[in-house]
C-alpha positions in Angstrom: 149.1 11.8 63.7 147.0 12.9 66.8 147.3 16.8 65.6 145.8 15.2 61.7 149.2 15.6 60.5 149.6 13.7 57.2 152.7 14.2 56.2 156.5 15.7 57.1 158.6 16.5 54.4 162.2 17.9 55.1 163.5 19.6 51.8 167.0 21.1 51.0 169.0 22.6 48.5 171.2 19.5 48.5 171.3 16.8 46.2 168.7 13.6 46.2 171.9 11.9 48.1 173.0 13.8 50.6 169.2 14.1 51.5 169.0 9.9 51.6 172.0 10.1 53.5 170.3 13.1 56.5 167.1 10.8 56.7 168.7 8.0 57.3 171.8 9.1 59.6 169.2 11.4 61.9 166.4 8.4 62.2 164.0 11.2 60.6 163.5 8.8 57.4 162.8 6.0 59.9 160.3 8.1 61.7 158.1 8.5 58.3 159.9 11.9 58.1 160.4 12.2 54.0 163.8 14.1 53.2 163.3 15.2 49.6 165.9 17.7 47.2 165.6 20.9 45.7 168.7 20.5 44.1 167.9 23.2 41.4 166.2 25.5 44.2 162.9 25.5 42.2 161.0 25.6 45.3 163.1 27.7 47.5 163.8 30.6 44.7 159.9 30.5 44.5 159.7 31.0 48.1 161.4 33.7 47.9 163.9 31.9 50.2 167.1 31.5 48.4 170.2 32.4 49.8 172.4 32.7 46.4 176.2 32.8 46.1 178.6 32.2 43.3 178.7 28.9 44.4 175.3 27.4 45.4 172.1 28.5 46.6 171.0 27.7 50.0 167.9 28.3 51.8 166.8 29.8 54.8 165.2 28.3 57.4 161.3 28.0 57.5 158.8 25.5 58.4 155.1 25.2 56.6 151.8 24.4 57.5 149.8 22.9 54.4 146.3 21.9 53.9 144.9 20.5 50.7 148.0 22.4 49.1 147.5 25.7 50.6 150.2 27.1 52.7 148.0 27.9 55.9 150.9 29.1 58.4 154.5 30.1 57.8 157.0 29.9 60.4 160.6 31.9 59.7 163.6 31.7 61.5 164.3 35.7 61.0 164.3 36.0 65.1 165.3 32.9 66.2 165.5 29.3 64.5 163.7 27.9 67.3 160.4 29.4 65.6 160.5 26.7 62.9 161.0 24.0 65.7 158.4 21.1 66.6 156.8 22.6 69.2 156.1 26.2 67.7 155.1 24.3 64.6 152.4 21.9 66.4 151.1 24.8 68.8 149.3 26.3 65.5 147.3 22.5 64.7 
């Protein structure tokens, strides 16, 4: 809230339960964290972050910076997952 953040949204290519179930389990639902499904991969093909197998699609891992529903930083886990981490994340408020 001090850095004018609004909102956190977590979002997976697992179902609306198994998202529930990660909020609540890690405390991140219970720390206003919202844990929401892309069940379909809507969001993530649009990305252009899908992982597909015959199976399921997953996504990689990213983190967004979004004001007024522009994406105004994109963080990508290509080098090292620890770029889409908190602190790399709030360094660019």
């Amino acid at each position: 809230k001090a850095k004018g953040v609004d909102l956190i949204i977590c979002i997976a290519t697992n179902d609306a339960f198994v998202m529930e179930a990660w909020g609540t389990s890690s405390g991140g639902a219970d720390a206003g964290i919202l844990f929401l499904s892309d069940a379909n991969a809507e969001l993530t093909r649009s990305l252009g972050l899908a992982i597909e197998s015959d199976v399921f699609v997953r996504s990689k891992r990213y983190s967004l910076i979004v004001e007024d529903g522009v994406v105004t930083h994109y963080f990508s886990s290509a080098e090292q997952s620890s770029d889409t981490w908190a602190p790399a994340v709030l360094s660019s408020l």
